[in-house]
N, CA, C and O atoms as a Tinker XYZ file with bonds, in Angstrom:
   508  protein
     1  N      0.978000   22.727000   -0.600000    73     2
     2  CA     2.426000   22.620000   -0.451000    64     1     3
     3  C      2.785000   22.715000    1.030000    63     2     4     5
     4  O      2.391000   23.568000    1.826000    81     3
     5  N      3.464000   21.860000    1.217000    73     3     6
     6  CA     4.340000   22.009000    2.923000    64     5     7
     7  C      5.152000   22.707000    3.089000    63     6     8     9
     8  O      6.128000   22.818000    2.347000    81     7
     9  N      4.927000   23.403000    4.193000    73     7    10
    10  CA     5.750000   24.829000    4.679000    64     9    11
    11  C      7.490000   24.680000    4.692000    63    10    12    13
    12  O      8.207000   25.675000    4.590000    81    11
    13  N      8.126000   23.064000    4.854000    73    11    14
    14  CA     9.341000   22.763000    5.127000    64    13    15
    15  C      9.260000   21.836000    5.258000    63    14    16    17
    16  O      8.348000   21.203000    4.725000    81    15
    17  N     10.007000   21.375000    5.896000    73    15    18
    18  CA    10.975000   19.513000    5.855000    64    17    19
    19  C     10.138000   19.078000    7.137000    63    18    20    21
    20  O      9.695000   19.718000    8.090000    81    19
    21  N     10.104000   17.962000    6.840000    73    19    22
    22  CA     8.746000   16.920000    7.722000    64    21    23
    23  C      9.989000   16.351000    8.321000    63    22    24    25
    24  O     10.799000   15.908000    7.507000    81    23
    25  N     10.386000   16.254000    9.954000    73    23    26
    26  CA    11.195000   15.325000   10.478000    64    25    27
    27  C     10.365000   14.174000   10.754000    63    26    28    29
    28  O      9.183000   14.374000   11.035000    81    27
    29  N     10.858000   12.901000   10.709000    73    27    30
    30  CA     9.380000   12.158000   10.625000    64    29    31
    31  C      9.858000   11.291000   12.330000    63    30    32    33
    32  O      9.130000   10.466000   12.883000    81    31
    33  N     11.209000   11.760000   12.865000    73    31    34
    34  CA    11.571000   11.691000   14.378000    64    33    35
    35  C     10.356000   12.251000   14.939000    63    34    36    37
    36  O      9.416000   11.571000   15.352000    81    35
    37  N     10.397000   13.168000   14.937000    73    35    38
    38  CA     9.483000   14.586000   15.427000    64    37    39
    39  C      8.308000   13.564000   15.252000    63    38    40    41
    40  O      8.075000   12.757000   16.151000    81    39
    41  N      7.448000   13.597000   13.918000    73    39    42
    42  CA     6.153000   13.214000   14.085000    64    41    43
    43  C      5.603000   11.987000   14.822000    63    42    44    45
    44  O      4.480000   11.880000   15.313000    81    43
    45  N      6.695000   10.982000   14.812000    73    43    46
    46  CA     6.718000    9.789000   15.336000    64    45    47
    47  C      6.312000   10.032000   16.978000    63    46    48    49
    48  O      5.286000    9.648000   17.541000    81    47
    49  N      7.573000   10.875000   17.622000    73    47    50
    50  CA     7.179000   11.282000   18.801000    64    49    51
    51  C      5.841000   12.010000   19.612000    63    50    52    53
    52  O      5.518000   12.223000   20.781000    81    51
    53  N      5.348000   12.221000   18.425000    73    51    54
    54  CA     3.923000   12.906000   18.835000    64    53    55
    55  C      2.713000   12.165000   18.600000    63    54    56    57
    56  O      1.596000   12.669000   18.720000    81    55
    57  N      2.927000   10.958000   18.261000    73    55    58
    58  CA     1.768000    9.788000   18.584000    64    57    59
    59  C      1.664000    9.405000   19.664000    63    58    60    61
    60  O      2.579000    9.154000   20.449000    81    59
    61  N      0.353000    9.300000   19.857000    73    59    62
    62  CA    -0.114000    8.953000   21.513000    64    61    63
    63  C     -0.456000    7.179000   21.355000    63    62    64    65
    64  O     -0.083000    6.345000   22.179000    81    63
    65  N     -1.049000    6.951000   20.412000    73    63    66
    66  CA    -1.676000    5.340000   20.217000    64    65    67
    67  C     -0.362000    4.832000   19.278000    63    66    68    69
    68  O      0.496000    5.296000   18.526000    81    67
    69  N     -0.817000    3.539000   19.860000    73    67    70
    70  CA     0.007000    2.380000   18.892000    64    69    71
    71  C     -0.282000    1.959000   17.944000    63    70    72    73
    72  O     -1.508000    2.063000   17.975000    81    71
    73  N      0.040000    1.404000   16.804000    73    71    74
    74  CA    -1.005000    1.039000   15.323000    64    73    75
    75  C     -1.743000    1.538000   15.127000    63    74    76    77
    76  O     -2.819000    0.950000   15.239000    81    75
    77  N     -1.767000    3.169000   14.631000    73    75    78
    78  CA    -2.270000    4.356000   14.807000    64    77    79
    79  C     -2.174000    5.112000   13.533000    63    78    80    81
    80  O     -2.329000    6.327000   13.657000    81    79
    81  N     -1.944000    4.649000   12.297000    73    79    82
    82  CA    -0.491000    5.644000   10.979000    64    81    83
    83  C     -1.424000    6.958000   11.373000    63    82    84    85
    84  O     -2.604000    7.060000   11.706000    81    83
    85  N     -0.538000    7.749000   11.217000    73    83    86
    86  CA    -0.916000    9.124000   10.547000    64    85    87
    87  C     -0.150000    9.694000    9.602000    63    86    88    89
    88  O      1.069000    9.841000    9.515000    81    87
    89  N     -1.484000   10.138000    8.573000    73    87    90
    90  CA    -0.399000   10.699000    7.556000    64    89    91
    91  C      0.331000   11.957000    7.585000    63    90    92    93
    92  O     -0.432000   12.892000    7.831000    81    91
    93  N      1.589000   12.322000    7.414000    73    91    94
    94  CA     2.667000   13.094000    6.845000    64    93    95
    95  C      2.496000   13.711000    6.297000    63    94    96    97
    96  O      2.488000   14.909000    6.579000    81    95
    97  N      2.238000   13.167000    5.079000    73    95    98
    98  CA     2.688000   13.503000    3.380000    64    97    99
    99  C      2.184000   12.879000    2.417000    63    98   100   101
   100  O      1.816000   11.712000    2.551000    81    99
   101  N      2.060000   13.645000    1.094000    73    99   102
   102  CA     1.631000   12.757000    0.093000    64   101   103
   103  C      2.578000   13.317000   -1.222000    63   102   104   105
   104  O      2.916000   14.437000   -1.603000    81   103
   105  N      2.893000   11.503000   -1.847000    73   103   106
   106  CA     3.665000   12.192000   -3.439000    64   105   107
   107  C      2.840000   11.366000   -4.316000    63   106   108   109
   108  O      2.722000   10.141000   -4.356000    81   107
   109  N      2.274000   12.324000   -5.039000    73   107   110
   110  CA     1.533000   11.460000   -6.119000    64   109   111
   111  C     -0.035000   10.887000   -5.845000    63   110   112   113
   112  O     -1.039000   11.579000   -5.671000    81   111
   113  N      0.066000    9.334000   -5.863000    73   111   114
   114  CA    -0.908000    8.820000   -5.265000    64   113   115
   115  C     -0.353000    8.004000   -4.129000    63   114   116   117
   116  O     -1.009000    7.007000   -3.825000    81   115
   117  N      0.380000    8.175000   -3.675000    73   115   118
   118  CA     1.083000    7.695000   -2.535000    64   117   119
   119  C      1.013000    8.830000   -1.144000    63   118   120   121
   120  O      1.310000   10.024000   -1.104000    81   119
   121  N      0.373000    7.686000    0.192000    73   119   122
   122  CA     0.660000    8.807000    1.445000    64   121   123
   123  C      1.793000    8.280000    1.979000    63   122   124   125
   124  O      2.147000    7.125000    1.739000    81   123
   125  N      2.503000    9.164000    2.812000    73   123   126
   126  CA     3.953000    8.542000    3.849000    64   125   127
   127  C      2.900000    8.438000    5.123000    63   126   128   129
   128  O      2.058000    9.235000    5.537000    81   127
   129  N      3.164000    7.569000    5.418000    73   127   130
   130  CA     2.999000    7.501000    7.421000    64   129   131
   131  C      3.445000    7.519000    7.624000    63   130   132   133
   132  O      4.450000    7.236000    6.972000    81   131
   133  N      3.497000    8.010000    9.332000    73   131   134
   134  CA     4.321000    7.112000   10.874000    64   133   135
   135  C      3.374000    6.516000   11.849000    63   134   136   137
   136  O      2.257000    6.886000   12.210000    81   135
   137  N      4.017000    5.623000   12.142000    73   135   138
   138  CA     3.151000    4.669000   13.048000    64   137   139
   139  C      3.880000    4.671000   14.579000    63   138   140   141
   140  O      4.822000    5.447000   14.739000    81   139
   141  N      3.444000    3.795000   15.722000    73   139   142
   142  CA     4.426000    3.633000   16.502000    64   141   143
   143  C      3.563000    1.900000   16.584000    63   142   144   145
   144  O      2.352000    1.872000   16.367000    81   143
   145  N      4.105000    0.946000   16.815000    73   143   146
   146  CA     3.555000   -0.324000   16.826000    64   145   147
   147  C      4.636000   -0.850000   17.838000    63   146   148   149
   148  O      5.796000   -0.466000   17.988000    81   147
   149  N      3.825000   -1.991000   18.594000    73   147   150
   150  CA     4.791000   -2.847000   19.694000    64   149   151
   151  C      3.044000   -4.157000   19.503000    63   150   152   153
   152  O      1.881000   -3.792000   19.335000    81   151
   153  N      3.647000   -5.779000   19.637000    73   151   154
   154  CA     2.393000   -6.723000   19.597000    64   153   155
   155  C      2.394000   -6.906000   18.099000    63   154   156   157
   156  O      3.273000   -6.480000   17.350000    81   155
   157  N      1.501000   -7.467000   17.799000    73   155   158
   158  CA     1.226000   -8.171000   16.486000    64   157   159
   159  C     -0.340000   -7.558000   16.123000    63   158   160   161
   160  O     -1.323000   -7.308000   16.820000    81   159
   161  N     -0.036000   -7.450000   14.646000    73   159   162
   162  CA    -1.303000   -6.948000   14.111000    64   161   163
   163  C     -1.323000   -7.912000   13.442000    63   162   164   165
   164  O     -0.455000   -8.764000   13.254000    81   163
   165  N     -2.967000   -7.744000   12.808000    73   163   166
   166  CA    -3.714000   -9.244000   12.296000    64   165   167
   167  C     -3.246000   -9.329000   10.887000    63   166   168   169
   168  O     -2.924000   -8.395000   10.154000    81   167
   169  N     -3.261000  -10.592000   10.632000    73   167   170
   170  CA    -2.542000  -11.369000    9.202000    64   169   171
   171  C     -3.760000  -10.320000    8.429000    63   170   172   173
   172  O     -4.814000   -9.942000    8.940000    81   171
   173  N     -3.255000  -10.013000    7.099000    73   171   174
   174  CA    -4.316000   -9.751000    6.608000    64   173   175
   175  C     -3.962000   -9.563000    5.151000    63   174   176   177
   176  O     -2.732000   -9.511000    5.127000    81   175
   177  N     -4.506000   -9.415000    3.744000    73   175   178
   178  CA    -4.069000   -8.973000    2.633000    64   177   179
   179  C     -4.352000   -7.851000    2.063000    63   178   180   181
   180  O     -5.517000   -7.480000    2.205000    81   179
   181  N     -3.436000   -6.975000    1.268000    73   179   182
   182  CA    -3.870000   -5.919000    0.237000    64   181   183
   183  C     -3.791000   -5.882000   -1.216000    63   182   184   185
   184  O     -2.859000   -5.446000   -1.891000    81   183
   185  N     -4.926000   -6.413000   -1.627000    73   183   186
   186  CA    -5.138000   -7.380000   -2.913000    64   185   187
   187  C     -4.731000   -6.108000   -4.218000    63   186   188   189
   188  O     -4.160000   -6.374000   -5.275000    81   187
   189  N     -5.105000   -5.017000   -3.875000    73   187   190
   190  CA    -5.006000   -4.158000   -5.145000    64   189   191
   191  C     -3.274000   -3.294000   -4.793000    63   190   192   193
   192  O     -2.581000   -3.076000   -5.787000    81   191
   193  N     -2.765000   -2.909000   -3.521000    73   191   194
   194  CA    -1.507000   -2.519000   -3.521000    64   193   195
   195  C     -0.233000   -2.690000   -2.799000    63   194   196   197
   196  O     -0.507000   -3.369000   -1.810000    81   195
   197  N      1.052000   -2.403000   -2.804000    73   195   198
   198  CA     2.275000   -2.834000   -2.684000    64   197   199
   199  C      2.098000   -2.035000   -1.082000    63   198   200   201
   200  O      1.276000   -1.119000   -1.049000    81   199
   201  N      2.867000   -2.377000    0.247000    73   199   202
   202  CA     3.218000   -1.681000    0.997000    64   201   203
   203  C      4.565000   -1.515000    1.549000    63   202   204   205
   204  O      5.058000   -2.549000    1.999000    81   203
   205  N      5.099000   -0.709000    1.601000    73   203   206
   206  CA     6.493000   -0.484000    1.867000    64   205   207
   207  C      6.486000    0.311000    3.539000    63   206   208   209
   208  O      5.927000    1.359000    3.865000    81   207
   209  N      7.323000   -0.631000    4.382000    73   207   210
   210  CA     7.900000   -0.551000    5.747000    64   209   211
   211  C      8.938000   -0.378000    5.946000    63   210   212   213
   212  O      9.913000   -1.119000    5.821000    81   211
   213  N      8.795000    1.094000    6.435000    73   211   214
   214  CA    10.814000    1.623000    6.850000    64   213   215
   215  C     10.632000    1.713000    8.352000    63   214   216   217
   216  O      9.642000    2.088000    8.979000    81   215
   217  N     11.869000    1.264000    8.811000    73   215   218
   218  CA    12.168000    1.617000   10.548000    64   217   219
   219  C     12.833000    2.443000   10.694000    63   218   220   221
   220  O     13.891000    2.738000   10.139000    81   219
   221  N     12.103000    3.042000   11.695000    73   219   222
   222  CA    13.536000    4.508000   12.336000    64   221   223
   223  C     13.932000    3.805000   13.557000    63   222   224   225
   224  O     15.117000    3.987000   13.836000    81   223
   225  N     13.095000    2.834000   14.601000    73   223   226
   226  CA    13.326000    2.990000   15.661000    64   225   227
   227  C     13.117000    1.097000   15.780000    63   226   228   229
   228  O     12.468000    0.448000   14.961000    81   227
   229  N     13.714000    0.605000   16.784000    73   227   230
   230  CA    13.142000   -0.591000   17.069000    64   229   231
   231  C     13.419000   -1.635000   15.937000    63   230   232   233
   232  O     14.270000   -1.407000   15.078000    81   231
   233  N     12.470000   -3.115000   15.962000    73   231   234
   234  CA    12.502000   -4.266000   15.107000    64   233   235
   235  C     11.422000   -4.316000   14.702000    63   234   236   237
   236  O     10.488000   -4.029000   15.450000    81   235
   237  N     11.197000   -4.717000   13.319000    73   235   238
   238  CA     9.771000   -5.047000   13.164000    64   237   239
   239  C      9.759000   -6.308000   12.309000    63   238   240   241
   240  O     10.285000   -6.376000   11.198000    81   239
   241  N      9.137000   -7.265000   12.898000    73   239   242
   242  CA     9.008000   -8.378000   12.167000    64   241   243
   243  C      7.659000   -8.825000   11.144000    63   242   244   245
   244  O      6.490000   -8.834000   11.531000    81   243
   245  N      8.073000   -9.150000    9.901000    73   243   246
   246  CA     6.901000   -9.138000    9.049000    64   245   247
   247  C      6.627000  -10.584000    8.797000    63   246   248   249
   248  O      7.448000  -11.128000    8.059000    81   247
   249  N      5.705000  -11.285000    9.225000    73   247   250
   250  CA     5.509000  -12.443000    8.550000    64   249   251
   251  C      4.840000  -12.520000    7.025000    63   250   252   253
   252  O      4.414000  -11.564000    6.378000    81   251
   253  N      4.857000  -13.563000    6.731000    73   251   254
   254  CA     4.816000  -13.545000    5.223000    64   253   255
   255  C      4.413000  -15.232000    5.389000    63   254   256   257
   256  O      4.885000  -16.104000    6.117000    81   255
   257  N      3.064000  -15.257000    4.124000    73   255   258
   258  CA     2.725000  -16.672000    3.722000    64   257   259
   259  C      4.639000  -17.672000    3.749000    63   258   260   261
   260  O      5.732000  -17.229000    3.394000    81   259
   261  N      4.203000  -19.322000    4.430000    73   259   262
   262  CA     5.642000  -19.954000    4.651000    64   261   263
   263  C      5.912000  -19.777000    2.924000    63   262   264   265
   264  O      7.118000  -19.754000    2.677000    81   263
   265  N      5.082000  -19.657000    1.773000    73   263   266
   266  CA     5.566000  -19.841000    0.512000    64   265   267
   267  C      6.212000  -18.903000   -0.443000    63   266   268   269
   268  O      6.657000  -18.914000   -1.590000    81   267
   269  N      6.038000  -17.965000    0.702000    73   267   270
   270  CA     6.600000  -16.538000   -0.073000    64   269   271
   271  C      8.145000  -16.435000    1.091000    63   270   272   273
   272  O      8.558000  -15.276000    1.136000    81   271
   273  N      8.942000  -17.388000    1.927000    73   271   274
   274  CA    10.042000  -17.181000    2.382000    64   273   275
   275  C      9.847000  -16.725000    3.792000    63   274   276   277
   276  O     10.819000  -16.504000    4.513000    81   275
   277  N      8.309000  -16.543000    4.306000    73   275   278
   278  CA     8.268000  -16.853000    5.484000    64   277   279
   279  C      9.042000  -15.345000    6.419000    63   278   280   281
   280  O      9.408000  -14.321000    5.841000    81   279
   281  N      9.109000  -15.509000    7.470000    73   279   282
   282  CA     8.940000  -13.982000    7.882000    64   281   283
   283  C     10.378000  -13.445000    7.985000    63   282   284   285
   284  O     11.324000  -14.210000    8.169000    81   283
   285  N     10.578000  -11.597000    7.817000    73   283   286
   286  CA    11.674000  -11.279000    7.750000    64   285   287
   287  C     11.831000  -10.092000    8.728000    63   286   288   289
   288  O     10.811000   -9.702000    9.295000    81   287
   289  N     12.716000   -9.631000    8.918000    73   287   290
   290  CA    13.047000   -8.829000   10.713000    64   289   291
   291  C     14.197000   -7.622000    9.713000    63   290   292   293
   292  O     15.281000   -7.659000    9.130000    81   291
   293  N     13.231000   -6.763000    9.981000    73   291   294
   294  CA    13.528000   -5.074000    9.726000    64   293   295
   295  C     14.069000   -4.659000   10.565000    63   294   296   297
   296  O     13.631000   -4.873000   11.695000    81   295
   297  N     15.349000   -3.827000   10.368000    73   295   298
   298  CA    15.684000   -2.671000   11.877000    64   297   299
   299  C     15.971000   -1.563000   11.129000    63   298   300   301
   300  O     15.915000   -1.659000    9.903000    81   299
   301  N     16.301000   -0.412000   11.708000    73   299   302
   302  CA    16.826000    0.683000   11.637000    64   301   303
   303  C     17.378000    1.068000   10.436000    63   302   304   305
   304  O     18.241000    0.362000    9.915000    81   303
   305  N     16.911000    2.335000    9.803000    73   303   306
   306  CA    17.301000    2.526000    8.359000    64   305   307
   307  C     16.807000    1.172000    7.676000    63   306   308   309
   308  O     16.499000    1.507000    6.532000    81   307
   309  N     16.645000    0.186000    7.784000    73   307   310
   310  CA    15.913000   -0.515000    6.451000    64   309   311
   311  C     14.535000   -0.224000    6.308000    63   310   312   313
   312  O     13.824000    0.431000    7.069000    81   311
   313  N     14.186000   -0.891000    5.046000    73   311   314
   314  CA    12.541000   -0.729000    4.335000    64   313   315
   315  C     12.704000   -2.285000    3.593000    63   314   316   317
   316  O     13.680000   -2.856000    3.106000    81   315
   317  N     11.318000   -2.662000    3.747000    73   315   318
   318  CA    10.871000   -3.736000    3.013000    64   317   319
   319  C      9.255000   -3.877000    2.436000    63   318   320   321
   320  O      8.302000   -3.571000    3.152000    81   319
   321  N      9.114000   -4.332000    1.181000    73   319   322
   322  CA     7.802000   -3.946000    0.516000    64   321   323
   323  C      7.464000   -5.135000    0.160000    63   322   324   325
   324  O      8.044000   -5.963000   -0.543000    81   323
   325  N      5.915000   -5.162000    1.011000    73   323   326
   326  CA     4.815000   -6.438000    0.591000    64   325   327
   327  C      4.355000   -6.115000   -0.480000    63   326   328   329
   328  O      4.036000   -4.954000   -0.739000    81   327
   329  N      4.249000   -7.036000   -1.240000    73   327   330
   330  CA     3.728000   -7.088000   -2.478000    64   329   331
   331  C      2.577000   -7.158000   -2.308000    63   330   332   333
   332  O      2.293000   -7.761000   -1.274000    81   331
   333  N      1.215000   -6.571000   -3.243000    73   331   334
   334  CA     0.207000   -6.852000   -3.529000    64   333   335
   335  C     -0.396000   -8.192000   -2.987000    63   334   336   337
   336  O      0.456000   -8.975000   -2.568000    81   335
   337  N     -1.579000   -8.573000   -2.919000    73   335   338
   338  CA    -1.905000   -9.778000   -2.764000    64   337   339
   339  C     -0.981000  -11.019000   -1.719000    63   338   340   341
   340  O     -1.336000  -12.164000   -1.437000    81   339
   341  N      0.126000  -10.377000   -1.365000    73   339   342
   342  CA     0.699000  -11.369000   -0.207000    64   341   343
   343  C     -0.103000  -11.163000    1.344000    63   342   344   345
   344  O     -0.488000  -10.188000    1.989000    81   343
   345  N     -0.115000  -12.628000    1.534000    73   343   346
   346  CA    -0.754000  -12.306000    3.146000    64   345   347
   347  C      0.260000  -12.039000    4.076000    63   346   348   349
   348  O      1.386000  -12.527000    3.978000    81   347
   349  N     -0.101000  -11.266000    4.994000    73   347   350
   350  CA     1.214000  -10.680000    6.032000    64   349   351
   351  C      0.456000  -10.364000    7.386000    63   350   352   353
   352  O     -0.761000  -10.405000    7.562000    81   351
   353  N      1.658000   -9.966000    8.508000    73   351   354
   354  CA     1.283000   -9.887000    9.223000    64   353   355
   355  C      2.948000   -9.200000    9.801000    63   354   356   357
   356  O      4.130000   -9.528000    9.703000    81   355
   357  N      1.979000   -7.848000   10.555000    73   355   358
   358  CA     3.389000   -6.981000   11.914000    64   357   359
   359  C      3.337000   -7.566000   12.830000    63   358   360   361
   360  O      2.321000   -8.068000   13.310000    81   359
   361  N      4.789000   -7.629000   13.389000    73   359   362
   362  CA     4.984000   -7.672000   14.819000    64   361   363
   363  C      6.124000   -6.872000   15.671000    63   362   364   365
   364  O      7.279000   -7.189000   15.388000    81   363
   365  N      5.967000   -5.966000   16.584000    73   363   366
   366  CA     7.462000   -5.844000   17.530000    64   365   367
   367  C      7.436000   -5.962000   18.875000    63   366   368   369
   368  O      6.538000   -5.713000   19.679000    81   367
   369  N      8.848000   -6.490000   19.059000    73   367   370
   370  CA     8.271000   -7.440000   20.682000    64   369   371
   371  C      8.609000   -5.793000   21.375000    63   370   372   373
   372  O      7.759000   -5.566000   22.237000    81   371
   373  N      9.400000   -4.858000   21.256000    73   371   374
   374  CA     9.004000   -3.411000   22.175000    64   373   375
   375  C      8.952000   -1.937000   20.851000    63   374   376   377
   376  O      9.269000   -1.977000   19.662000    81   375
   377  N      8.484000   -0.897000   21.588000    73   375   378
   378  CA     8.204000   -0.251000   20.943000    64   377   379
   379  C      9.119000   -0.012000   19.449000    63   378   380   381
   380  O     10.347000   -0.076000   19.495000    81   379
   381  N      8.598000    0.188000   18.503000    73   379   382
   382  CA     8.895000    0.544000   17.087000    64   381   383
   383  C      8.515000    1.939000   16.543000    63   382   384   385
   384  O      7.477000    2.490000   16.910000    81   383
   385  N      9.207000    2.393000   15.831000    73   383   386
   386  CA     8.605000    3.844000   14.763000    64   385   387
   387  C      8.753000    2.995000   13.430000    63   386   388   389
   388  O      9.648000    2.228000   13.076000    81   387
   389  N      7.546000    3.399000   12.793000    73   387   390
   390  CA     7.996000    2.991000   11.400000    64   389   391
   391  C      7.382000    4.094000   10.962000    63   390   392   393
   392  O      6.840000    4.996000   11.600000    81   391
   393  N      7.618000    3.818000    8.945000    73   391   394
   394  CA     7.507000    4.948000    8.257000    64   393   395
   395  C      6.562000    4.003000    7.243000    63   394   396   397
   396  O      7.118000    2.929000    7.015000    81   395
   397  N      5.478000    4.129000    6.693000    73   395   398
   398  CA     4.793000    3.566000    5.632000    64   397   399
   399  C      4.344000    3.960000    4.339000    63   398   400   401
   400  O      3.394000    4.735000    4.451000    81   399
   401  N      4.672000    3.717000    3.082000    73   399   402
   402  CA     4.267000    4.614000    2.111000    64   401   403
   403  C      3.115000    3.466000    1.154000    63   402   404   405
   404  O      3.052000    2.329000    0.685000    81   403
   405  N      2.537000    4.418000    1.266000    73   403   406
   406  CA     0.816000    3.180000    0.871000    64   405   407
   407  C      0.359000    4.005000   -0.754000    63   406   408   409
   408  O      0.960000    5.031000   -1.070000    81   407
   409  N     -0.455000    3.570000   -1.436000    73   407   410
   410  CA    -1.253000    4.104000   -2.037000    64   409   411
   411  C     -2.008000    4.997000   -1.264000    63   410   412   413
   412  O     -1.889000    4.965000   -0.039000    81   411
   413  N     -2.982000    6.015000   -1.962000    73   411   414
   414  CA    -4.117000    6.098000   -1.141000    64   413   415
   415  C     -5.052000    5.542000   -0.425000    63   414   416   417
   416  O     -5.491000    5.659000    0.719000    81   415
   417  N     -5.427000    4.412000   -2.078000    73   415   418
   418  CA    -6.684000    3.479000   -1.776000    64   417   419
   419  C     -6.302000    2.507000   -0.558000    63   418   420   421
   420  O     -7.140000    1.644000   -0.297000    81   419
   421  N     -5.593000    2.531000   -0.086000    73   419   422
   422  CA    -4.856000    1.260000    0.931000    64   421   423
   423  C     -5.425000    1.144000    2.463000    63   422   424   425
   424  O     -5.079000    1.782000    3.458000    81   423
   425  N     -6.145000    0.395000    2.361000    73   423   426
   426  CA    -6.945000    0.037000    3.616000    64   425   427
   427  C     -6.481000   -0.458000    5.030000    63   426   428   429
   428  O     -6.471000   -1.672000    5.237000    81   427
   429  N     -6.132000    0.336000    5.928000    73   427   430
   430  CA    -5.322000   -0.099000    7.432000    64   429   431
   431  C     -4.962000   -1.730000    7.824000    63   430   432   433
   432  O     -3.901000   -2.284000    8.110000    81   431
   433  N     -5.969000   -2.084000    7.733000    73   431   434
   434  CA    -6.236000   -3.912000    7.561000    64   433   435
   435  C     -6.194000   -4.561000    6.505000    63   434   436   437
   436  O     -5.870000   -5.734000    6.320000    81   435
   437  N     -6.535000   -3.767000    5.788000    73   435   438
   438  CA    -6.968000   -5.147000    3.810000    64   437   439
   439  C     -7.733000   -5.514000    4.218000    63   438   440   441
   440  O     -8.457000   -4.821000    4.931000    81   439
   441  N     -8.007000   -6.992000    3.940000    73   439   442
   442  CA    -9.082000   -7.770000    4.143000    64   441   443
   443  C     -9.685000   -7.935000    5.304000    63   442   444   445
   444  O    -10.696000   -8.610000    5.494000    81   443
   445  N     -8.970000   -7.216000    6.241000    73   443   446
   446  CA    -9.086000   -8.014000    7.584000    64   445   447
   447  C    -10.363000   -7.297000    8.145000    63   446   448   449
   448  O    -10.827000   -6.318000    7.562000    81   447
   449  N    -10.923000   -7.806000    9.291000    73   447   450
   450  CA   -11.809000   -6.426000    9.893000    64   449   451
   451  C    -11.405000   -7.183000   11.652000    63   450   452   453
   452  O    -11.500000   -8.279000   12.204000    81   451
   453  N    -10.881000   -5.645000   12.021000    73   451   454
   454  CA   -10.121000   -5.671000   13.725000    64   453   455
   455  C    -10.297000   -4.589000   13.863000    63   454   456   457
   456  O    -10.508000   -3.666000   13.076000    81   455
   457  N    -10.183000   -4.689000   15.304000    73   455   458
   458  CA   -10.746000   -3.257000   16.172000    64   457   459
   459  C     -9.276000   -2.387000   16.179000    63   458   460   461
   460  O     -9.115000   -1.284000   16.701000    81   459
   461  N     -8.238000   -3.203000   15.445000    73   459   462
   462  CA    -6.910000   -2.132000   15.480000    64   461   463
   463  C     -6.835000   -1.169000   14.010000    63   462   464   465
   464  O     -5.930000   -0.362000   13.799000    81   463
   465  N     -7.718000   -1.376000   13.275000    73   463   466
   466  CA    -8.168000   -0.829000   11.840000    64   465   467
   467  C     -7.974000    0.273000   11.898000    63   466   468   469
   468  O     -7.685000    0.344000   13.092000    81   467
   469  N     -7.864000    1.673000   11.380000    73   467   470
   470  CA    -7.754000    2.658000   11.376000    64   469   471
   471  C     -8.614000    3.475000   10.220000    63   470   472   473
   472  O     -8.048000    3.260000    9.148000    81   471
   473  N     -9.783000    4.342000   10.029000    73   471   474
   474  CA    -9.759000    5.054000    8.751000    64   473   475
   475  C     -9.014000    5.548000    8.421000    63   474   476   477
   476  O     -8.044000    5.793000    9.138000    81   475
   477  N     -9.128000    6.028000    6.869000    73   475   478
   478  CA    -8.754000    7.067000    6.369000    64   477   479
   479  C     -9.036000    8.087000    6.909000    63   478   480   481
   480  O     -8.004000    8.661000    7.253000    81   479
   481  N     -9.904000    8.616000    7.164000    73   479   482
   482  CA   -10.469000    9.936000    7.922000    64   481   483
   483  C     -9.442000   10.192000    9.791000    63   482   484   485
   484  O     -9.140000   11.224000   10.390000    81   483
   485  N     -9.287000    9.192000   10.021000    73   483   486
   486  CA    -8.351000    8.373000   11.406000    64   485   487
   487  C     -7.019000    9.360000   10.823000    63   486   488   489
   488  O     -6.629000   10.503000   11.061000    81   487
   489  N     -6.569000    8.230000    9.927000    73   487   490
   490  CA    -5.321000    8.709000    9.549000    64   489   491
   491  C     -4.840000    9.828000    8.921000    63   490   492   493
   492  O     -3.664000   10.075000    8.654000    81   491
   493  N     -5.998000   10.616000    8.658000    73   491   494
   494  CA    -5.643000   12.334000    8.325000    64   493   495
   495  C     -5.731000   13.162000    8.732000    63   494   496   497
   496  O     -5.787000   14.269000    8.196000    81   495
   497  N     -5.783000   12.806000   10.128000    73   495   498
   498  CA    -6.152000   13.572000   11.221000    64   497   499
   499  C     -4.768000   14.532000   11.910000    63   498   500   501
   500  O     -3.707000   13.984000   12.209000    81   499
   501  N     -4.956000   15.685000   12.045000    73   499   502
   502  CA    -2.893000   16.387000   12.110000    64   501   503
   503  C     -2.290000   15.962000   13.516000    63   502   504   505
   504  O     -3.192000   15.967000   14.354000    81   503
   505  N     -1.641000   15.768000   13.801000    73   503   506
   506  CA    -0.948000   15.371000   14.691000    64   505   507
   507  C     -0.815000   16.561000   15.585000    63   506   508
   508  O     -0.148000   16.486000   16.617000    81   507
């Protein structure tokens, strides 16, 4: 159990790397991240789960296969969730905070393999 309320301002600010998540929190089988991202991360898919992207800070642009409506531009207070099996891809042209709520099983890249990948073991690391 967590001692109190997770500001996720706070945790955001205490990342040193970029495309970096660390986890927060967990409800269920679900972890929360924060990330800080600026550049484009690699197209990639997550064949077995859904990912959901909230902004605190900045733009974040998600591309999306042209057949699934093609890419859409997140800001502040919104969230938007890739579906399973869609190919995607981040981008923000300056720094971003986001918030990510993944499965567990949910792999930094999906399919992809890049040196911006992150473990699990990476991402549970305390801030």
């Amino acid at each position: 159990m967590q001692p109190g309320p997770i500001s996720l301002e706070q945790a955001c600010a205490k990342l040193a790397e970029l495309w970096s998540p660390r986890v927060v929190g967990r409800v269920n089988d679900q972890y929360v991240k924060v990330a800080k991202v600026q550049g484009e991360f690699p197209w990639h898919t997550h064949e077995r789960e859904d990912e959901m992207f909230l902004v605190l800070r900045g733009r974040l642009r998600i591309g999306r296969e042209a057949a699934d409506g093609g890419p859409v531009s997140v800001g502040p207070g919104e969230f938007f969730v890739v579906p399973r099996g869609l190919r995607h891809n981040t981008a923000a042209e300056e720094e971003t905070w986001i918030v990510l709520i993944e499965t567990v099983t949910t792999e930094h890249a999906g399919d992809e393999k890049t040196d911006l990948a992150r473990s699990l073991e990476e991402q549970l690391r305390p801030l």
